[in-house]
C-alpha angles and dihedrals in degrees: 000000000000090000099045086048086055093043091046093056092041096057096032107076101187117030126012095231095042105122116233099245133018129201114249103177103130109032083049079049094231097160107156118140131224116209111182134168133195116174115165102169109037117005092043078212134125144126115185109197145110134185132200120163135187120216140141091225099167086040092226085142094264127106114230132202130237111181128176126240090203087209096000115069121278120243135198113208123205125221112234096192097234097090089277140082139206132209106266119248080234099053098091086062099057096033096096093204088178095046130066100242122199134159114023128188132180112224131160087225089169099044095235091128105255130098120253130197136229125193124198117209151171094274130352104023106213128209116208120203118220104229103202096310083292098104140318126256121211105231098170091130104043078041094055083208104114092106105184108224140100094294119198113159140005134199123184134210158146109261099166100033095235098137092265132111109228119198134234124193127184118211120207118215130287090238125128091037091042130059111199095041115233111212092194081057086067101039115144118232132218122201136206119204110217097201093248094089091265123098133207123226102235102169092137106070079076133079099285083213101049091054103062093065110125089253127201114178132017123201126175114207145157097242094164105044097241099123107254139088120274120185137226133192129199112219130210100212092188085088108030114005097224103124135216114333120220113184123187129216110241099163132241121339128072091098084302116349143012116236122159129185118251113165096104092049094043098051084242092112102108117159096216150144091254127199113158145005132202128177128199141150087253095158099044099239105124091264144104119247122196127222117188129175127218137212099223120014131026129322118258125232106185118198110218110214108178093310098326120093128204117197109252105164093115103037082052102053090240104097096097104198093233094163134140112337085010123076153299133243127223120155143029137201124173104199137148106243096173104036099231096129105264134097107251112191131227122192131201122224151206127170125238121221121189115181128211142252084007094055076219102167132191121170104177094096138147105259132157115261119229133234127187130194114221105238096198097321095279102076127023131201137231104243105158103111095056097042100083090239087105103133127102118241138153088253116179103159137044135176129171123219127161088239096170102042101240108125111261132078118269119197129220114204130208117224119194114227084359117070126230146325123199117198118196113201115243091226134195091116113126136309119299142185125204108200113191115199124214121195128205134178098350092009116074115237093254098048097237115177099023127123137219120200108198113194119189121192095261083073094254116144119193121193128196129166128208111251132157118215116046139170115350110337108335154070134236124233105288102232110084124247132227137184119201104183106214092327104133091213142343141215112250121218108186124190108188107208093257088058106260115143127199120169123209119201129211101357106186113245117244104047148095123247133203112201116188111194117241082010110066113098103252102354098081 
């Protein structure tokens, strides 16, 4: 207690009993609704899945909001820039009353400059192209992108460092609609984009096997610090007991590409139920962690050490027995609530009733969400009582943007059969920079794959790397954020994802950066 009561006054910088973060939600006037089902017995029906997306996609500066109802409309919200947000006049075309939506992530896949947004669904996913900020048109079919399945999540990245962003989408299995279950009714599917505003299913230049598993959630990553992008995919075993997937990027060849499998090296290899996957540097050693949830048994924090993880989730406080008659974890989010320079977690969270003598289960109820402070990116500390986010609510999805402004990373919560909760960050806690990449020519428009390396004059060297597609789906607000603790200013080293390398000195703290590849004065 007497350490809870010192670590409460150090990260609250007014009063002592003002929660870290408040929900703002109607007075922000997010009012979007979420409507599931999941009937095993009787119905056969059910469709778990949840979006929420951050993206500036009128690029007025200030990040908006598009969430899905799964049986309810979508709606995009756009960010007023006065605390507050109003349905867009585009959202009606992107709210699919008559589709279950589920994941959703803003990409330029086209490199015009202006964010476009794929929905996974139940059925036939849809892109939409920006055109301008005017409107958006729907291009599923030129795309060749409107796989049918039971879509949850998607990532995107560019595997073959082309200039081009490619698309991953995970499906979730046919039960309970289907008995027998088909596991090729399931299958992933991996997209290239070929640059003409068309992309090719290439799924197959990866394991068969590995990609019927009843995925979850897809994120592409450099895990072994070779410069392109890798992928891993979080399994649900309860439908077809594969495990975890790792592939590693081996270049061109194989018929198209060269993918290996490299889960069971690589000590990736759990065989879960899988819900969610974040990575993040949480441990400040210049390489990318993973932390993934799980439906039944503990969470899993896994160490990366030059390729190789360890599993670190109870060494570092994080691994929340939410086992059987306890809870379920969804989604994930590393960011750094307090700026002080280290990744702090947050973990979305469901409980999980079983009745006797019945062995009646049900596993969508309200629980508290956690959050943990990272204590010097060995140990973290259960800080959920004291961060504001106390209610308890049926969350699945999580994603972080900086929606006011202020300097310091907000969260937006989704909350299944309920709607959505937006928590601004109270704030006053330490100096920040917010450093927003811009690709050209080899490098795609969004900057996906590139790393920034931020160094204050305490030696501490923070590392974080561009990537669309994060936790459960979702993604999290594009421009990088940094805390700096009470560092004045830092020294930038960027590495753009074709190589190229540029360094900034002395950037003053408290402020937002805009770095163009192969533009910027001294930085291309």
């Amino acid at each position: 207690m007497l350490a809870l009561s010192l670590f409460t006054s150090a990260v609250v910088s007014a009063q002592p009993d003002q929660p870290i973060f408040r929900d703002v939600s109607v007075e922000a006037g997010i009012t979007a609704t979420h409507r599931g089902l999941w009937d095993d017995k009787e119905a056969m029906q059910g469709y778990l899945a949840i979006g929420q997306a951050w993206g500036d996609y009128d690029r007025d500066g200030w990040v908006d909001l598009f969430v899905t109802g799964n049986l309810d409309p979508n709606v995009l919200f756009r960010n007023k820039g006065d605390g507050s947000f109003s349905i867009s006049a585009h959202s009606e075309q992107l709210s699919l009353p008559d589709v279950a939506s589920g994941g959703a992530t803003w990409a330029d896949y086209n490199n015009d400059g202006w964010l476009d947004l794929y929905i996974v669904n139940f059925g036939a996913n849809r892109l939409f192209r920006n055109d301008g900020g005017a409107g958006f048109t729907d291009v599923t079919l030129e795309a060749g992108v409107g796989d049918t399945g039971k879509g949850t999540s998607a990532a995107w990245g560019d595997y073959d460092s082309d200039g081009w962003l490619d698309l991953y989408v995970t499906n979730w299995s046919c039960y309970p609609e289907c008995d027998p279950v088909d596991f090729t009714a399931q299958q992933d599917r991996l997209y290239h984009n070929n640059g003409d505003g068309s992309f090719t299913d290439v799924t197959l230049t990866l394991d068969y096997a590995l990609t019927l598993g009843a995925g979850f959630a897809p994120a592409f990553l450099d895990f072994d610090g070779d410069g392109d992008q890798d992928l891993y995919v979080v399994n649900d075993k309860m439908q077809n007991a594969i495990g975890n997937a790792l592939f590693r990027n081996d270049g061109a060849g194989c018929g198209h590409w060269c993918w290996t499998e490299t889960a069971d090296e690589s000590g990736t290899d759990l065989l879960i139920n899988g819900m969610g996957v974040d990575a993040a540097d949480y441990d400040n050693d210049g390489d990318l962690d993973l932390y993934i949830t799980d439906m039944v048994y503990t969470m899993y924090l896994l160490r990366n050490d030059k390729g190789d993880f360890k599993s670190r989730a109870h060494s570092a406080g994080v691994a929340i027995n939410l086992g059987p008659d306890s809870g379920v974890g969804w989604g994930a989010a590393f960011f750094d609530f307090d700026n002080d320079g280290w990744q702090d977690l947050y973990v979305a969270s469901t409980e999980y009733f079983q009745t006797f003598p019945e062995l009646e289960t049900t596993f969508m109820n309200p629980r508290a969400d956690a959050l943990f402070h990272n204590s010097g990116g060995r140990r973290f500390i259960d800080i959920s009582a004291i961060s504001g986010i106390d209610e308890a609510l049926p969350t699945l999805g999580v994603a972080y943007a900086d929606y006011d402004r202020d300097g310091d990373l907000d969260l937006v919560t989704g909350n299944w059969n309920s709607g959505y909760r937006l928590y601004q960050n109270q704030g006053g806690r330490n100096r920040w920079l917010s450093v927003e990449l811009r690709g050209s020519d080899a490098v795609n428009r969004d900057a996906v794959g590139a790393r920034v390396y931020v160094t204050t004059a305490d030696g501490l060297t923070q590392m974080q790397a561009v990537r669309i597609g994060a936790g459960l789906g979702g993604n999290n607000q594009l421009p990088l954020h940094f805390g700096l603790g009470g560092a004045a200013s830092a020294n930038l080293r960027i590495v753009w994802s074709n190589g190229d390398e540029c360094r900034l000195q002395n950037v003053p703290a408290n402020q937002r950066l805009r770095l163009q590849y192969g533009r910027t004065a001294g930085c291309g």
